[in-house]
C-alpha positions in Angstrom: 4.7 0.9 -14.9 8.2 -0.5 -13.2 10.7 -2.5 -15.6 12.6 -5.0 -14.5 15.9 -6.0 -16.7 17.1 -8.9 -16.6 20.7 -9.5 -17.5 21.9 -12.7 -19.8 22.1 -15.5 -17.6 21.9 -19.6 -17.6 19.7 -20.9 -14.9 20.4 -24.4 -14.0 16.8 -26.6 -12.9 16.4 -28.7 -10.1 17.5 -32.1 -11.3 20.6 -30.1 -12.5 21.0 -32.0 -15.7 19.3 -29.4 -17.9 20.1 -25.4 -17.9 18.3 -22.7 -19.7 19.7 -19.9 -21.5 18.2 -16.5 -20.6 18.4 -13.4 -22.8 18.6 -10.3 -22.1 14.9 -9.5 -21.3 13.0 -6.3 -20.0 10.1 -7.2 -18.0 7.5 -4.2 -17.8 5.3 -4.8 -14.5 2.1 -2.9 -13.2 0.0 -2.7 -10.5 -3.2 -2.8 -11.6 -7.0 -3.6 -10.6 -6.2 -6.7 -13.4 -3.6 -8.1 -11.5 -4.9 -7.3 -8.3 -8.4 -9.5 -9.5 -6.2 -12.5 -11.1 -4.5 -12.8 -7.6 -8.1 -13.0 -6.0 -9.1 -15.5 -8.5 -6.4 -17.8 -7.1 -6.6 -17.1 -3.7 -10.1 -16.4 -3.1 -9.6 -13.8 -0.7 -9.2 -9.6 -0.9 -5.6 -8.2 -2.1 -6.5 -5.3 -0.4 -6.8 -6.9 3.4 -3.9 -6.3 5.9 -3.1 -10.1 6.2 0.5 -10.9 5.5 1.0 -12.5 2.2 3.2 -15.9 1.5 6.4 -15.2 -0.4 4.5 -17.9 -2.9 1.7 -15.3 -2.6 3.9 -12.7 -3.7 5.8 -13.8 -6.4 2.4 -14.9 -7.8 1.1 -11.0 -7.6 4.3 -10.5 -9.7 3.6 -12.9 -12.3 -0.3 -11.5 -12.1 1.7 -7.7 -12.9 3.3 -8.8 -15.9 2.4 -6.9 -19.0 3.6 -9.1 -21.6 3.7 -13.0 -21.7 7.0 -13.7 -19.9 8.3 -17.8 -19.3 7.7 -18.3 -15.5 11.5 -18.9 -14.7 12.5 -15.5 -15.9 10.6 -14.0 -12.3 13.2 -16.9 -10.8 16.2 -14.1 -11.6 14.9 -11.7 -9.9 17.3 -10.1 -7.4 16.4 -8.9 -4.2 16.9 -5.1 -5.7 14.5 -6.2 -8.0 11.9 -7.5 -5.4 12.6 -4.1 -3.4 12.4 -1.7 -6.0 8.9 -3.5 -7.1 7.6 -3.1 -3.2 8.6 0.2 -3.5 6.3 0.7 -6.9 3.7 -0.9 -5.2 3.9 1.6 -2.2 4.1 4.7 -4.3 1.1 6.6 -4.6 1.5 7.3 -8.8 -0.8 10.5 -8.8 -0.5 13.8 -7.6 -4.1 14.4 -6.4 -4.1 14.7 -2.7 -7.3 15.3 0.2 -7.8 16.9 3.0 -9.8 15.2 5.4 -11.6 17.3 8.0 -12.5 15.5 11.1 -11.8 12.3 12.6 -11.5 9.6 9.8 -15.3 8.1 9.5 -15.1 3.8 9.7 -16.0 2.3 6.6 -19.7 0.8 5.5 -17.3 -2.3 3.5 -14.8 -3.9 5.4 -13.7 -6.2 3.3 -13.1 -4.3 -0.4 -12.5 -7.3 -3.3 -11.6 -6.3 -6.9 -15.0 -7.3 -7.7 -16.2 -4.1 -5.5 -13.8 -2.0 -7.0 -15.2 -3.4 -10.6 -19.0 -2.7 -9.2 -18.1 0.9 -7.9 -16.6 1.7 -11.6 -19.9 0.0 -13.0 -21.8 2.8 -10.9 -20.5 5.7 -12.1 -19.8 5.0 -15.7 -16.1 4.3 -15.6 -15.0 2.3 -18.5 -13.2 -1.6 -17.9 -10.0 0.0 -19.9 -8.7 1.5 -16.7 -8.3 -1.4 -15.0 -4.7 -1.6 -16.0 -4.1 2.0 -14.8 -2.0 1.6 -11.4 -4.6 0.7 -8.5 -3.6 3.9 -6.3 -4.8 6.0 -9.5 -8.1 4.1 -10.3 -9.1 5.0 -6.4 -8.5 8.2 -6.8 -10.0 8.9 -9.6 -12.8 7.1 -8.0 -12.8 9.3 -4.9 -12.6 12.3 -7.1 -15.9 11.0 -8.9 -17.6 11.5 -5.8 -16.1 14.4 -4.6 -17.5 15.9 -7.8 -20.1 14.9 -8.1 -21.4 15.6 -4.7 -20.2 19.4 -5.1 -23.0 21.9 -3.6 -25.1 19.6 -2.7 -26.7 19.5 0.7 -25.2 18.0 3.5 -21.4 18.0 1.8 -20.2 21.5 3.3 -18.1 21.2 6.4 -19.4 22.0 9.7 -18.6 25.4 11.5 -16.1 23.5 14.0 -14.2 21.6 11.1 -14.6 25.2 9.2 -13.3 26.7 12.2 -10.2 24.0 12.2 -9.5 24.0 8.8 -8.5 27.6 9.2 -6.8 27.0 12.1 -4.7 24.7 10.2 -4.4 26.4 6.9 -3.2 29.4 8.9 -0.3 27.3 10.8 0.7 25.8 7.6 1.1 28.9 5.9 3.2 30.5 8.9 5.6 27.8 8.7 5.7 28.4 4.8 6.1 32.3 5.6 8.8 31.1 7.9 6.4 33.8 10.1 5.5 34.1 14.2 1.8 35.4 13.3 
């Protein structure tokens, strides 16, 4: 969760006759399956995708992250710190599981993933709706570690001799260069 605080301020509406007092207010923000799936309501098309997004777009996903019920014009304050330093939260990874991936990376069966996929692939394998407000980069995780589990010793899930054989390779480079060693 990021939070946004915004300092006392008057804003002043567009017909400038009429001004609104703001109190100091803390805005807690999350990026979440939930928000990702209200954004997708609206505009009927995959959060996920690498299509660049409207600035309307994005002040919308903003509104979508809110955790509390905050007046619209408060996201209006919002200084351009703020907008960076909630990019940023979106961008961070929030877990510390990582993988290794042996191999060239293999293309994806879905091309298009929707929350509503995301949803069905929690259905699947038991996961209860309550982590849908977890942050997104930790529900797939935790969905990728499902798998990886659960496909432990079974056939056909052990790597092959040449990514064995590269894996090793690999590990034993890395651990020179921790060793701060030649061989």
């Amino acid at each position: 969760m990021i939070e946004i605080d915004v300092p006392e301020t008057t804003i002043a509406f567009g017909d400038g006759q009429r001004a609104k007092y703001i109190a100091p207010t803390r805005v807690r923000l999350e990026h979440s399956l939930l928000a990702m799936s209200k954004w997708e309501a609206k505009y009927q098309r995959s959060f996920l995708n690498e299509e660049p997004r409207t600035s309307e777009e994005v002040e919308y996903y903003i509104r979508c992250m809110a955790l509390d019920d905050v007046e619209p014009y408060i996201f209006s304050t919002f200084s351009s710190q703020d907008y960076d330093a909630i990019q940023a939260y979106i961008s961070a990874s929030h877990t510390a599981t990582t993988f290794q991936s042996y191999g060239p990376p293999r293309p994806s069966k879905m091309h298009v993933v929707t929350t509503e996929v995301i949803y069905y692939m929690m259905i699947i394998r038991g996961i209860p709706f309550d982590v849908e407000t977890w942050p997104i980069d930790r529900l797939m995780t935790l969905l990728k570690v499902y798998d990886i589990e659960s496909n432990r010793g079974k056939k056909g899930t052990t790597m092959s001799a040449k990514q064995s054989a590269q894996w090793r390779i690999d590990e034993n480079e890395r651990r020179k260069r921790m060793m701060k060693s030649k061989g």
